[in-house]
C-alpha positions as CSV (number, residue, x, y, z in Angstrom):
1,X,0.0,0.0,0.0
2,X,2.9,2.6,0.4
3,X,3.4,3.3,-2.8
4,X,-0.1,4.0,-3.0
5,X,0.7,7.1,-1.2
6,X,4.3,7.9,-2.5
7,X,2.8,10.2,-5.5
8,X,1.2,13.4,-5.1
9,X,3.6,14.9,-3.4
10,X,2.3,18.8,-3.5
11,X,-1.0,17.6,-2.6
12,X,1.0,16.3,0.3
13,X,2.9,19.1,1.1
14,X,0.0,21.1,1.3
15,X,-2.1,19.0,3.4
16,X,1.0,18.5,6.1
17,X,1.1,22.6,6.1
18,X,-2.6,22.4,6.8
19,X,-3.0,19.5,9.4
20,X,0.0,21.1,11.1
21,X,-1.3,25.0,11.4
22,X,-3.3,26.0,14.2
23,X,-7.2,25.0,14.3
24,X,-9.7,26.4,16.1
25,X,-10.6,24.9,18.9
26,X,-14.3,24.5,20.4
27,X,-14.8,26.5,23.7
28,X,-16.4,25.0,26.3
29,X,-16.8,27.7,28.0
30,X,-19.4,28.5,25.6
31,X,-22.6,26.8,26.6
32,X,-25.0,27.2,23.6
33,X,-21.4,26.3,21.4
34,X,-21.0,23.1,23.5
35,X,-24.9,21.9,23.6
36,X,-24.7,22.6,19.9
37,X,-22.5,19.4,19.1
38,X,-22.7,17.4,21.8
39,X,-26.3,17.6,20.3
40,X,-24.9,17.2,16.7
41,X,-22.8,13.9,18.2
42,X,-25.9,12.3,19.4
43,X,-27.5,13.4,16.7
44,X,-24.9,11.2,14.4
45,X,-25.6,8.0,16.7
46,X,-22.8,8.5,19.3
47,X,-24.3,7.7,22.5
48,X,-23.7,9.8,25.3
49,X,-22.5,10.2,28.9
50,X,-22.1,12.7,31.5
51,X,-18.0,12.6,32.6
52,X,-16.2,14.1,35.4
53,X,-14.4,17.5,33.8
54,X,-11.2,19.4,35.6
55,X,-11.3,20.9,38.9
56,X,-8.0,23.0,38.3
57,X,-5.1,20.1,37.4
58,X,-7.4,17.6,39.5
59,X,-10.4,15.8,38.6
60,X,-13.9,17.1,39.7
61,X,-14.2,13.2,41.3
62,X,-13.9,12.6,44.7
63,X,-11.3,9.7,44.3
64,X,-7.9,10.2,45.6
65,X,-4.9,10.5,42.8
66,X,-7.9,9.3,40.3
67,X,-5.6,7.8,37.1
68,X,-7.9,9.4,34.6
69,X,-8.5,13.1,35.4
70,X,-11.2,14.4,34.2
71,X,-11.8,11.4,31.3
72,X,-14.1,9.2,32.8
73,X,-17.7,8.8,33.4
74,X,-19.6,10.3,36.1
75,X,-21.6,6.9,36.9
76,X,-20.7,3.0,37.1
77,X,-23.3,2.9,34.8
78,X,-22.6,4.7,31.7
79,X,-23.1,1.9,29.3
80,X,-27.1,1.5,30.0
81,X,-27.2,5.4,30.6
82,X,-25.6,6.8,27.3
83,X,-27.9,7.4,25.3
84,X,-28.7,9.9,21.8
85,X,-32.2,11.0,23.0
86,X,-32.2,15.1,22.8
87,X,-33.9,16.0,25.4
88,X,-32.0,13.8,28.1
89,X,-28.6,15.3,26.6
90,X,-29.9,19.0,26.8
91,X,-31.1,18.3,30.5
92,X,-27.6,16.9,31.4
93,X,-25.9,20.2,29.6
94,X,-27.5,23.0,31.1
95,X,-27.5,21.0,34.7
96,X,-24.0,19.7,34.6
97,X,-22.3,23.1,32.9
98,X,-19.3,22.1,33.6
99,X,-19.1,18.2,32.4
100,X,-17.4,16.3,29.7
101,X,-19.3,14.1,27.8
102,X,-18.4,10.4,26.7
103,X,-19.2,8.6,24.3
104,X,-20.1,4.7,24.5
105,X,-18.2,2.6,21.6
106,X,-19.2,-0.7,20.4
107,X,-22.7,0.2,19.6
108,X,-23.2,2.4,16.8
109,X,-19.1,3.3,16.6
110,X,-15.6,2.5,17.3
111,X,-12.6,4.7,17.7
112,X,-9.3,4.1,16.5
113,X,-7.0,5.9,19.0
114,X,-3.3,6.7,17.9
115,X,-0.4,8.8,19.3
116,X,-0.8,12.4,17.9
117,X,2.2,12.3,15.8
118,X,1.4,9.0,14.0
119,X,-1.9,9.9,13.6
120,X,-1.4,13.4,11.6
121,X,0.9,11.4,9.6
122,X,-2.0,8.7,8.5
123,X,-5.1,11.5,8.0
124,X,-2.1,13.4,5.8
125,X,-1.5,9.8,3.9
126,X,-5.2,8.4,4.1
127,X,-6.6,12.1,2.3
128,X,-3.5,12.1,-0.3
129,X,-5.2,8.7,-1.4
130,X,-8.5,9.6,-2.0
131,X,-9.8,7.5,1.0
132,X,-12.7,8.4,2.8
133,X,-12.2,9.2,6.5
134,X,-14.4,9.8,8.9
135,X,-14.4,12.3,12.1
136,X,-11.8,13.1,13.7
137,X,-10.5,14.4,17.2
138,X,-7.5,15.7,18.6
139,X,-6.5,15.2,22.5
140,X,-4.0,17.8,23.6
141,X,-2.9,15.0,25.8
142,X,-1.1,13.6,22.6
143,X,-3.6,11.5,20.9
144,X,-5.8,11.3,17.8
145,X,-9.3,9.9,17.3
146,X,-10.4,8.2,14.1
147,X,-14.3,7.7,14.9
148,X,-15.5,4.5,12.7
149,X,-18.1,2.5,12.0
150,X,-18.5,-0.1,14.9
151,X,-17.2,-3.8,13.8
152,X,-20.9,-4.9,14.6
153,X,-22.3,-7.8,16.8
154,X,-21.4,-11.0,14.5
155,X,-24.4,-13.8,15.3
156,X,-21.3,-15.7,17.3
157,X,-20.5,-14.3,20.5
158,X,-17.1,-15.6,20.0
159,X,-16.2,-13.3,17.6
160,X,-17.0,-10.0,19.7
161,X,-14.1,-8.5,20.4
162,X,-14.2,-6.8,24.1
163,X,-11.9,-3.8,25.0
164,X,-11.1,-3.9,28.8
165,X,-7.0,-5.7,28.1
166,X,-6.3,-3.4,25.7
167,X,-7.7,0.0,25.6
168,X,-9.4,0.3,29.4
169,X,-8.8,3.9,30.5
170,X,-6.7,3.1,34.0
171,X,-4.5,0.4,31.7
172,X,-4.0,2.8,28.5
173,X,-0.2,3.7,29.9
174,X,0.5,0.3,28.8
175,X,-0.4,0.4,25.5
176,X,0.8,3.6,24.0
177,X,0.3,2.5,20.8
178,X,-3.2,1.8,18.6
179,X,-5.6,1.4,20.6
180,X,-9.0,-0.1,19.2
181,X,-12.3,1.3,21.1
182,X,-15.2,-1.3,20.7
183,X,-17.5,-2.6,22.9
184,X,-16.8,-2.1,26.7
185,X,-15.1,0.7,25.8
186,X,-15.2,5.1,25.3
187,X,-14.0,7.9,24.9
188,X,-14.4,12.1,25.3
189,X,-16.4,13.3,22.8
190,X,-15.5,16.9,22.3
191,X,-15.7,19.4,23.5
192,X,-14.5,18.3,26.3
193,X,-11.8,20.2,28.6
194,X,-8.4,18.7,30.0
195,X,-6.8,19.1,33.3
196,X,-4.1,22.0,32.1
197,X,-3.9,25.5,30.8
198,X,-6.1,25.2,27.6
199,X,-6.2,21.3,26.9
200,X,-8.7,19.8,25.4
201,X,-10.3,17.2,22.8
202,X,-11.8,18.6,19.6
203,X,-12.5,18.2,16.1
204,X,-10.1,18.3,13.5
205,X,-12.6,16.3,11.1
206,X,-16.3,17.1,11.9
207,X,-19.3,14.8,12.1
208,X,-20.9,15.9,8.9
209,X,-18.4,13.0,7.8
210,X,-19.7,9.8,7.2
211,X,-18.3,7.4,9.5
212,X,-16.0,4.8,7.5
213,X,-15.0,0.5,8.2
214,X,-12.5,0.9,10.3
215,X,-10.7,-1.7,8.2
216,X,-10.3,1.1,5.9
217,X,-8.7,3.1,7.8
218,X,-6.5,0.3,10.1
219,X,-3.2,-0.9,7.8
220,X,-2.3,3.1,7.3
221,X,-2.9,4.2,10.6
222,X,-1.0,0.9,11.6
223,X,1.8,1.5,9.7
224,X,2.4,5.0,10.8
225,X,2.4,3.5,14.3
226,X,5.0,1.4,13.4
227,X,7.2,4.5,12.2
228,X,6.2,5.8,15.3
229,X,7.4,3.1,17.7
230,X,10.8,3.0,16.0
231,X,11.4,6.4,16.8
232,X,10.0,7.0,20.3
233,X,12.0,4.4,22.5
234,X,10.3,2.5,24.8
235,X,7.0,2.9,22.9
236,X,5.1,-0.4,22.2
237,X,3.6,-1.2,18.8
238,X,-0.1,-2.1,18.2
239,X,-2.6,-3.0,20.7
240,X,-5.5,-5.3,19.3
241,X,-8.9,-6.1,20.5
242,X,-8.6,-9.6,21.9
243,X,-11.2,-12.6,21.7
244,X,-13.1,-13.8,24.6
């Protein structure tokens, strides 16, 4: 496949200069801005729950040296609870101002997760090729967000692939590689706000793009990983979905 993507070479340089410049990002801060697309997400299929948000460089939780600062769900039970229904997500924006929002993958999406670096590389590659990717976040933490379409529920339940070994948020330090979000699984949907001066998840790609097979999208984005690893020492190389 690499020398599907070794032509075009001013298309290229142009699209590194763009993915590369400064974006806007979505302010939080801004409440009608903010109900706006968490609206928009659910109203793309991307179920929805509330998240704890930053409380300075802490997390608004309660638990003591929490490992996930202000990325993780506000209940145990954010799988039943996320949800796309409107009016549920407008009551938990205007009462919960400050929240972040999740979304629930393995239902309706997935999310390819990659180090920043790689991933800039791979949208650069993937839209020098022609192929169709879908939307796409940025975490000022140092990671990227392909959103996908989900792998689906195959009729045998051996073939699901479930998330918690490879991608679970307190274990993601171990896997600093591709990480594949299915079912078990999330992540912030933006906006959403960081622990930090100005850090936060947002768009780079919006959700007027259709979501794509993640198989698609998974030898490039793979690849670049690879380049990745061999530069960055002590970085591991993919993480997979495992089996039951």
């Amino acid at each position: 496949m690499s020398a599907t993507f070794g032509g075009r070479t001013g298309l290229r340089g142009k699209l590194s200069q763009w993915l590369r410049g400064r974006r806007p990002k979505e302010t939080a801060a801004d409440d009608g801005g903010r109900e706006a697309l968490l609206l928009a997400a659910a109203a793309a299929g991307l179920p929805l729950a509330p998240a704890a948000h930053p409380a300075g460089f802490r997390c608004s939780c309660d638990r003591v040296g929490c490992p996930t600062p202000a990325r993780h769900p506000v209940s145990f039970a954010w799988q039943t609870q996320s949800t796309t229904d409107r009016a549920q997500i407008e009551r938990w924006a205007r009462h919960q101002p400050q929240a972040n929002f999740i979304t629930a993958t393995g239902m309706v999406h997935d999310v390819l997760d990659v180090p920043l670096d790689a991933g800039r590389e791979a949208l650069e590659r993937l839209l020098a090729a022609g192929v169709e990717v879908g939307p796409v976040a940025e975490s000022d933490d140092g990671r990227m967000l392909f959103f996908t379409l989900t792998r689906g529920t195959p009729e045998d339940e051996d073939e699901w692939w479930p998330c918690e070994l490879d991608c679970h948020p307190e274990t993601m330090d171990e896997h600093p590689g591709l990480r594949w979000h299915c079912r078990g699984s999330y992540v912030l949907v933006p906006p959403a706000r960081l622990p930090g001066e100005d850090q936060s998840v947002h768009w780079v790609r919006g959700l007027e793009h259709p979501l794509p097979d993640p198989l698609t999208l998974l030898e490039v984005l793979t690849d670049s990983c690879a380049r990745y690893a061999g530069e960055e020492p002590g970085h591991a190389g993919t993480a997979w979905p495992l089996h039951h």
